[in-house]
C-alpha positions as CSV (number, residue, x, y, z in Angstrom):
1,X,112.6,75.2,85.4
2,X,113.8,74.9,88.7
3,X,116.0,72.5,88.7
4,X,117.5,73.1,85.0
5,X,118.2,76.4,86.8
6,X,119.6,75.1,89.8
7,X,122.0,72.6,87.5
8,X,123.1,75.4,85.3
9,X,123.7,77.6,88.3
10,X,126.1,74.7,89.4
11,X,127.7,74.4,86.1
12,X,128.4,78.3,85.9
13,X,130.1,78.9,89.1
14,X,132.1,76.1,88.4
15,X,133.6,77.4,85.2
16,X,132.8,74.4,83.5
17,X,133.6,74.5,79.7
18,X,130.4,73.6,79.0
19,X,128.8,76.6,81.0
20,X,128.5,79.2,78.2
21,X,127.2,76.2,75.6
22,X,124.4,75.8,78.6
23,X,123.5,79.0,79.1
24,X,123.0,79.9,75.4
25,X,120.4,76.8,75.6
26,X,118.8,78.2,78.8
27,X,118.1,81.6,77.2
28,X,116.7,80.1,73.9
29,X,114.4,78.1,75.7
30,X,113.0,80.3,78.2
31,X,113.4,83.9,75.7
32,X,109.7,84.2,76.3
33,X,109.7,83.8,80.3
34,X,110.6,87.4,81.5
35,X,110.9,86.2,85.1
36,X,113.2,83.5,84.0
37,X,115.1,85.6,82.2
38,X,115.7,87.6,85.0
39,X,117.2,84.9,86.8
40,X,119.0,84.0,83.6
41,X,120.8,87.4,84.1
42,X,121.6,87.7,88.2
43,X,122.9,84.4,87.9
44,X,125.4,85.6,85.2
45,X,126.2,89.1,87.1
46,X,126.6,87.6,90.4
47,X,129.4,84.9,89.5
48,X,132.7,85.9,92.1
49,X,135.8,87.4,90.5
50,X,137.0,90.6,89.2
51,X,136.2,89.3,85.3
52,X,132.6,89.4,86.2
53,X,132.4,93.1,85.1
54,X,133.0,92.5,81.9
55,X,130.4,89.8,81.3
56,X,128.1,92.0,82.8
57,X,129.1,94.9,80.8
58,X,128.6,92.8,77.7
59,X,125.0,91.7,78.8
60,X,124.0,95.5,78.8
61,X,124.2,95.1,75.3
62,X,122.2,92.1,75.1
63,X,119.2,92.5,72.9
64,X,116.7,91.1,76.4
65,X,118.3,93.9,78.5
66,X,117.2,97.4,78.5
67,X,117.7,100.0,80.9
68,X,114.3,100.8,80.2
69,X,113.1,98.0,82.0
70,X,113.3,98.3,85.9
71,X,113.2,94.7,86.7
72,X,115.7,93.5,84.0
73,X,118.3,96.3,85.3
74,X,117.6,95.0,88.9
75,X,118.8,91.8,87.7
76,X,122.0,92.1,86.3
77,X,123.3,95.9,87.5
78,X,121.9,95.4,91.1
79,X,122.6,92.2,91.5
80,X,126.0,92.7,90.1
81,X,126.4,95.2,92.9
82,X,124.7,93.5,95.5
83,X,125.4,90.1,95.2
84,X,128.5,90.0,94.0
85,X,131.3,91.3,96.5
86,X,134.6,90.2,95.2
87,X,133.2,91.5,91.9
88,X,131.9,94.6,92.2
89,X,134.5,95.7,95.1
90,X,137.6,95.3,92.4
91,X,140.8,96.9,93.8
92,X,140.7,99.0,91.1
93,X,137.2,100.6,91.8
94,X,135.8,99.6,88.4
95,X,132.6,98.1,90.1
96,X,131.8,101.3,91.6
97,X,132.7,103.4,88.6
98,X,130.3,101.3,86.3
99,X,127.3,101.5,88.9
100,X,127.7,105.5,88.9
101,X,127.6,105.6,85.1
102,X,124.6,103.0,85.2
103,X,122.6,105.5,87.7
104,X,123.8,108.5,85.4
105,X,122.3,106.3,82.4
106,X,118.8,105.1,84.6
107,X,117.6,108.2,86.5
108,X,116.5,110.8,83.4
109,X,114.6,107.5,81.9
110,X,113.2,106.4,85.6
111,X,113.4,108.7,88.1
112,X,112.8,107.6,91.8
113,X,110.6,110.6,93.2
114,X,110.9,108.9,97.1
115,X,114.3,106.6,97.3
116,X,114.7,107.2,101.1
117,X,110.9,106.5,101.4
118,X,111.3,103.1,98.9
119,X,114.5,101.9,100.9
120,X,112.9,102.1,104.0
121,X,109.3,100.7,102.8
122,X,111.7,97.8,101.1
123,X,114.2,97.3,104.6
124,X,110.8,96.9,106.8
125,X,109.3,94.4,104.2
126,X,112.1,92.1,104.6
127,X,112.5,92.3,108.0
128,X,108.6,91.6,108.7
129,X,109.1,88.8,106.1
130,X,111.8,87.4,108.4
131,X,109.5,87.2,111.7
132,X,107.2,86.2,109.7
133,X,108.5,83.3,108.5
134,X,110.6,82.7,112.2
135,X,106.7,82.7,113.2
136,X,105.7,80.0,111.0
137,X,108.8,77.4,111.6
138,X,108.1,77.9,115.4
139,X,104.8,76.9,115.2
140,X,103.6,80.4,116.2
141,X,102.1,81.9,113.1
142,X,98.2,81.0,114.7
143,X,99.3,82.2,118.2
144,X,100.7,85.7,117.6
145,X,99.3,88.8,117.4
146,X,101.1,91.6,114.9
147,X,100.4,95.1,115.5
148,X,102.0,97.5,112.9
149,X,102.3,100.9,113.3
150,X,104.0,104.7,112.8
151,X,104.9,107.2,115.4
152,X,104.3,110.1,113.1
153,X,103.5,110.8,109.4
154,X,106.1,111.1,107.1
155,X,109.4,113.4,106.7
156,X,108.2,116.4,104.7
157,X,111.8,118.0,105.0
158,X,115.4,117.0,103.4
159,X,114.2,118.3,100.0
160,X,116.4,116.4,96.9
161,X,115.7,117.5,93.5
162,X,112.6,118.9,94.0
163,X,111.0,115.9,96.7
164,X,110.7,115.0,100.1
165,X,111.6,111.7,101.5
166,X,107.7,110.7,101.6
167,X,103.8,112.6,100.9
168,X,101.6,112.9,102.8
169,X,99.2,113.7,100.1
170,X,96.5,114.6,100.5
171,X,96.9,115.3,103.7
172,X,99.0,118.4,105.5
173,X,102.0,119.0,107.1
174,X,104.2,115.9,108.0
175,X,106.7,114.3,110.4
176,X,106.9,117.2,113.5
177,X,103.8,118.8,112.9
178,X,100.2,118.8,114.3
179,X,98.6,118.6,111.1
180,X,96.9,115.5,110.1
181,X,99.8,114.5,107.7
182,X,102.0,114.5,111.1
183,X,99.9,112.2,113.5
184,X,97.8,110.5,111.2
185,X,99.6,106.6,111.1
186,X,98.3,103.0,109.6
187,X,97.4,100.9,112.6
188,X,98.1,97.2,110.7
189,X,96.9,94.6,113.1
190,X,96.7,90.6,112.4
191,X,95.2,88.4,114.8
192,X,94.2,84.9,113.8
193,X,90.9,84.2,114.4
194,X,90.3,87.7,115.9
195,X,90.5,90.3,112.7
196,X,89.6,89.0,109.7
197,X,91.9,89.4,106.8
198,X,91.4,92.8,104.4
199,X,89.0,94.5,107.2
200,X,89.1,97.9,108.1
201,X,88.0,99.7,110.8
């Protein structure tokens, strides 16, 4: 799959006239591959150019998408947003209008109870991912030692529709407090050869 993908990825973004032909094929053959089809639709949402709203536009109505489906509207509405700059920025603020009705659309369906919280557990995931893997092109992966961890529990205040930022459920208070759910933090440690993987203590 990889490299049909990577060939029809090629094709695509060169506007090649036998890039729609292609991905018709693509889909058919991988229809049953939800992961692929993923991919399928980011690649598709993310090609440069104003006209790309439309195509995405006309995916929404696709009978694989469904705004139901949280990974399938990651793939073409955020990565039309995310991944596509001259696209989505459009002089004429269509890119920005569309992704406002989208959210009006998602949230009743799928609300996110924590966003601040998931943003900020998603932007430290990525960035331990990229020491990480800095750690393991070095050479330095077996000679490290990670420590992980908060300098208070989590923000109780900043109320949006009815939630915090985080919980601290079960414990009380938060973020500022004395309470348990204020200066109780994960201590994350990894030491080769030292801590053994999964252990608590």
């Amino acid at each position: 799959m990889t490299e049909q993908f990577g060939a029809l990825s090629i094709l695509v973004r060169s506007a090649h006239p036998a890039a729609q032909a292609a991905l018709e094929r693509f889909h058919d053959h991988f229809a049953d591959d939800p992961l692929v089809l993923d991919k399928w639709f980011t690649l598709q949402a993310a090609i440069p150019g104003p006209q790309t709203l439309e195509t995405v536009r006309a995916l929404m109505r696709h009978k694989a998408f469904s705004l139901k489906t949280p990974n399938r509207v990651r793939a073409l509405i955020g990565a039309f947003a995310t991944l596509n700059p001259t696209g989505f920025n459009r002089a004429d603020g269509a890119g920005y209008d569309f992704l406002a009705d989208a959210a009006l659309r998602i949230d009743p369906a799928n609300p996110q109870r924590s966003p601040t919280y998931a943003a900020m557990v998603e932007s430290m995931d990525d960035a331990v991912g990229t020491l990480l893997g800095a750690l393991d092109r070095l050479g330095l992966a077996e000679k490290t030692i990670i420590v992980f961890f908060s300098d208070n529990g989590g923000n109780m205040y900043n109320e949006v529709d009815g939630t915090t930022p985080t919980s601290n459920d079960p414990l009380r208070g938060g973020k500022a407090t004395v309470f348990e759910g204020g200066i109780r933090v994960p201590c994350i440690v990894s030491w080769p050869g030292r801590v053994e993987g999964g252990s608590r203590s």
